[in-house]
C-alpha positions as CSV (number, residue, x, y, z in Angstrom):
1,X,-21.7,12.5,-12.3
2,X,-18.3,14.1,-13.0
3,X,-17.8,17.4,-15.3
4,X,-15.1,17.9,-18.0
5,X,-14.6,21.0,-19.8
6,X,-13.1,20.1,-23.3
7,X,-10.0,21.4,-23.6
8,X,-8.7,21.2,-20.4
9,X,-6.3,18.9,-19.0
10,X,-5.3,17.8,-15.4
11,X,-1.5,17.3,-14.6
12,X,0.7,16.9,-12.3
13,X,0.6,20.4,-10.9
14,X,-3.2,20.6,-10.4
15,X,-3.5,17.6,-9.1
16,X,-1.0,18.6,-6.4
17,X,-2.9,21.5,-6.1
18,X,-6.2,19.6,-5.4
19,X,-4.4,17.1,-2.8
20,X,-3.0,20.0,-0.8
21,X,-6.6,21.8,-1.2
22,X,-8.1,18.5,-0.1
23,X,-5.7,18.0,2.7
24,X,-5.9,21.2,4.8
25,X,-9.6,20.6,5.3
26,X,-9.7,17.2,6.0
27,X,-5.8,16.2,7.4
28,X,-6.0,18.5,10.1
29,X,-2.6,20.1,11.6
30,X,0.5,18.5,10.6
31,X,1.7,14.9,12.8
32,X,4.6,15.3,14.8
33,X,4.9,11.4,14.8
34,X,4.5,11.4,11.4
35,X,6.4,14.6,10.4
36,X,9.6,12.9,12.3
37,X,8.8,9.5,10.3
38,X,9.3,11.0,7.3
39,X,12.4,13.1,8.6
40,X,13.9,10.7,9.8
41,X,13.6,8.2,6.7
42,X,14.9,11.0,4.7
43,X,18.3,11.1,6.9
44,X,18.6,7.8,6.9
45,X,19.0,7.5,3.0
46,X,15.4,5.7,2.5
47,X,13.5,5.9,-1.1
48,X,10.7,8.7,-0.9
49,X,8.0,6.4,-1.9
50,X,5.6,6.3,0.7
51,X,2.2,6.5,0.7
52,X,0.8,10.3,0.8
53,X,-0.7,11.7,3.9
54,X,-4.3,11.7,2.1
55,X,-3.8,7.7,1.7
56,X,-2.7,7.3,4.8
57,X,-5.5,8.7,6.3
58,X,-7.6,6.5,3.9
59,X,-5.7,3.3,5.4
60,X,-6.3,4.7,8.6
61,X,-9.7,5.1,8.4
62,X,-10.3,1.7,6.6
63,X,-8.6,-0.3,9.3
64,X,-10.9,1.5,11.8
65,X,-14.2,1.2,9.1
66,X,-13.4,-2.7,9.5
67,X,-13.0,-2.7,13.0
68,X,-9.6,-4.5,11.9
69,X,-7.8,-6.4,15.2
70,X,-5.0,-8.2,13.2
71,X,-3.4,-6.5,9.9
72,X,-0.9,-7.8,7.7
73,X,1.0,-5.0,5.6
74,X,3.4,-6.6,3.1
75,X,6.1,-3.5,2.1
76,X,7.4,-1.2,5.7
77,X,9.9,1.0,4.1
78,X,10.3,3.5,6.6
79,X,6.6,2.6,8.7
80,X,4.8,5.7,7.8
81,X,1.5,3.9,6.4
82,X,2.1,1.4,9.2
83,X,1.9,3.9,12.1
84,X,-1.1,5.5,9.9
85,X,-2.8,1.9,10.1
86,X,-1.4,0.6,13.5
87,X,-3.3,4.0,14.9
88,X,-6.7,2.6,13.6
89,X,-6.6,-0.5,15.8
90,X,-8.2,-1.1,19.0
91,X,-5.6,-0.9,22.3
92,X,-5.2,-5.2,21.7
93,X,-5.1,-5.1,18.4
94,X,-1.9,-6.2,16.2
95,X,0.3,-5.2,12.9
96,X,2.6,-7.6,11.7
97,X,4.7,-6.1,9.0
98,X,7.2,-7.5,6.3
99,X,10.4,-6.0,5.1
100,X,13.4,-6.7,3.0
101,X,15.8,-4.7,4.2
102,X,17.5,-5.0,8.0
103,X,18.8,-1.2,7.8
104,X,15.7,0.1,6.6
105,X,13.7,-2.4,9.2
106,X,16.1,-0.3,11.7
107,X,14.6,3.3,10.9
108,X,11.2,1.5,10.1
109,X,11.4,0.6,14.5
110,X,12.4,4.1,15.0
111,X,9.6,5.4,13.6
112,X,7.2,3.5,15.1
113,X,8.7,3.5,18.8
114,X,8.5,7.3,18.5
115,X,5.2,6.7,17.8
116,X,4.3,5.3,20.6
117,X,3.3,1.8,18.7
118,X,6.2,-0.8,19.1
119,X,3.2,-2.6,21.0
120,X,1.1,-3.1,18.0
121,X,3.8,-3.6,15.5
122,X,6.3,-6.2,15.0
123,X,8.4,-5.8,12.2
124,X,9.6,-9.2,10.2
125,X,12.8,-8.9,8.2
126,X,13.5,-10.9,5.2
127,X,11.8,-11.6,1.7
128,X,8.1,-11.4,2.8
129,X,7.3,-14.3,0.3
130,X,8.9,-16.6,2.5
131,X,8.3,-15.2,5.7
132,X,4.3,-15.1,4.3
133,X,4.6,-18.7,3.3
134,X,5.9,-19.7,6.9
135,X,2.9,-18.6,8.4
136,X,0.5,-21.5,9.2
137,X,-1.8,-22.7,11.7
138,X,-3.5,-20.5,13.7
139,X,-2.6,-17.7,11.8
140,X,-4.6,-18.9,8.7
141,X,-7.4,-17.0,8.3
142,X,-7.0,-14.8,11.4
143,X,-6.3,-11.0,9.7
144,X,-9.1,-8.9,8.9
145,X,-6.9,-6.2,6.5
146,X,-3.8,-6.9,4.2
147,X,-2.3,-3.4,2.5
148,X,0.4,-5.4,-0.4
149,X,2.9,-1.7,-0.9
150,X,6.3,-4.0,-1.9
151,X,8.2,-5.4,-4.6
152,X,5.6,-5.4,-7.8
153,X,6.5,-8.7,-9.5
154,X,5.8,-10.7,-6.7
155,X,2.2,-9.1,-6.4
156,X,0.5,-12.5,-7.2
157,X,2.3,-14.6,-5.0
158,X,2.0,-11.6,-1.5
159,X,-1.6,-11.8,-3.2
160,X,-2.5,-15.7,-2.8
161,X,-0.6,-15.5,0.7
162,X,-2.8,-12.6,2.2
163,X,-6.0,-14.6,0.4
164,X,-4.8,-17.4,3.0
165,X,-4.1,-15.5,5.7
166,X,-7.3,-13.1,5.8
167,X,-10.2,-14.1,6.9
168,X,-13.6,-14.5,4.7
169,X,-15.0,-10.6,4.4
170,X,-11.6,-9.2,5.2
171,X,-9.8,-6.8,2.7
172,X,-6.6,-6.6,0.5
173,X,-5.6,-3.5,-1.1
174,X,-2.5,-3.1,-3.4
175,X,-0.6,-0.1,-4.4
176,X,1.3,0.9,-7.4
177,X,-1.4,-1.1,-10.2
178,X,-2.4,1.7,-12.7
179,X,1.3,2.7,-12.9
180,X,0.4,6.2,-15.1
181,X,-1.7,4.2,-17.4
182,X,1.1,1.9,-18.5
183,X,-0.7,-1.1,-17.2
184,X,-3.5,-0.5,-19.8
185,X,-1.1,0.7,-22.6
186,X,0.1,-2.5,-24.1
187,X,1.2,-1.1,-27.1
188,X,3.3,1.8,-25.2
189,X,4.7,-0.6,-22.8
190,X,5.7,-2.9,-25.7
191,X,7.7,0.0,-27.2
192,X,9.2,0.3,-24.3
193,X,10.4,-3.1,-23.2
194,X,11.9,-3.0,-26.9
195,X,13.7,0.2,-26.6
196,X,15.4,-1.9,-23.6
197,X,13.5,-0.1,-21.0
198,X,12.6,-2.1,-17.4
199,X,8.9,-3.3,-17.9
200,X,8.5,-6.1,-15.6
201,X,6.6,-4.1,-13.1
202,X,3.7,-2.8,-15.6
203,X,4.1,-7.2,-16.8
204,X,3.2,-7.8,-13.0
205,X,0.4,-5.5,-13.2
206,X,-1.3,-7.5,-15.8
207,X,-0.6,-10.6,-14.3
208,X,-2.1,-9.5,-10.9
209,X,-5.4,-8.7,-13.1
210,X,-5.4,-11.9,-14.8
211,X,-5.2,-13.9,-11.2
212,X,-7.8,-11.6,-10.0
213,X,-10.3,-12.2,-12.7
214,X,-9.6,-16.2,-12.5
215,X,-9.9,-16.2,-8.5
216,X,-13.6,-17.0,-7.6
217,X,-12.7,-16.1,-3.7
218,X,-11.9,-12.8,-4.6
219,X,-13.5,-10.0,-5.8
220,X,-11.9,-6.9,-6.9
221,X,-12.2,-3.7,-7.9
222,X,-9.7,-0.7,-9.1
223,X,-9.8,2.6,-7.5
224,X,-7.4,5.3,-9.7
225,X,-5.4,7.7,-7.8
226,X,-4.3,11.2,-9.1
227,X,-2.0,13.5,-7.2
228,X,1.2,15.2,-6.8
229,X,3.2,11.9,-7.8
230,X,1.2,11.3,-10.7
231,X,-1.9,9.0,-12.2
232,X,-1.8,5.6,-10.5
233,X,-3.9,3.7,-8.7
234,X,-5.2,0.9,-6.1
235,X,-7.1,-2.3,-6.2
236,X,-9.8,-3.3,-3.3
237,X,-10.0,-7.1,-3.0
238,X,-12.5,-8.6,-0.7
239,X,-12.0,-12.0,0.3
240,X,-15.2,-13.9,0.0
């Protein structure tokens, strides 16, 4: 079981410290693919809010833990968890990824074309709600992963589309949920939305728990992240 010493207190520095610690033993050498991904998403003006390298890897070794064939990843930004998870599929297998933004979509193609992957990627531009919503048919029920990394207060609704569009056993992870404990803290987050402050994405948080708990073809689970950005965490859905 895990040891605290009273007194003592993790922040942000240690837990960068522990990541990079981590990392060197079980990243291996830096990505050239990777390294110009998130170069080249720098130059081109994009957000630095990708996943880590340590989470990446965790995508990437999920997808392969699976033996995922068809992924869905709702949120590209600038493709650097894509190219993580598009690496973990089998030579036929497929990542179909969604994207606001038509400039960012443009670096998003660079990256993964340098990566040797614009075979196993196709990037969709537009509000991924919609573009989620348009997909019927055959596609019901044919992914085996969905990784939800995009706009927060539309977490439900990318949530019920990836429940129809991932097969029975597959899994759905989310990003962003713990939100440095906000999320939990009602009473902070209160005092927050009434100094005037943006709270709609802790709001969404909630909202995402409260479908979860009320969906019987899902079951979930929270798994809290700690590192250089701060205390956050993911949720692991499986779709029954």
């Amino acid at each position: 079981m895990p040891m605290f010493f009273p007194g003592e207190h993790a922040g942000y520095d240690s837990w960068a410290a522990s990541e990079a610690y981590h990392a060197k033993y079980l990243l291996g050498e830096p990505d050239a693919a990777l390294a110009f991904a998130v170069e080249n998403s720098r130059k081109n003006g994009l957000l630095d809010i990708a996943v880590s390298a340590p989470q990446g890897k965790y995508l990437h070794l999920l997808v392969r833990a699976l033996k995922a064939k068809r992924v869905l990843e709702i949120g590209t930004l600038g493709a650097y968890s894509t190219i993580w998870m598009a690496r973990g599929l089998p030579a036929d297998g497929k990542l179909k990824t969604f994207e606001l933004n038509e400039k960012t979509a443009a670096v998003a193609k660079e990256n993964i074309a340098h990566a040797g992957l614009a075979d196993r990627v196709e990037v969709v531009i537009g509000p991924a709600e919609k573009s989620l919503a348009e997909m019927k048919g055959a596609e019901e029920g044919s992914y085996d992963f969905a990784f939800i990394d995009a706009f927060m207060v539309n977490n439900v609704t990318y949530m019920k589309e990836c429940k129809r569009l991932v097969e029975s056993g597959g899994v759905i992870i989310v990003d962003n949920i713990v939100q440095n404990g906000l999320v939990a803290d009602e009473a902070r987050s209160a005092a927050l939305k009434a100094a005037g402050e943006e709270t709609s994405y802790i709001e969404s948080g909630r909202e995402l728990l409260q479908y979860l708990q009320s969906d019987p073809d899902l079951e979930a689970t929270t798994v809290p992240t700690a590192d250089s950005r701060g205390f956050d965490g993911w949720h692991f859905v499986l779709r029954k």
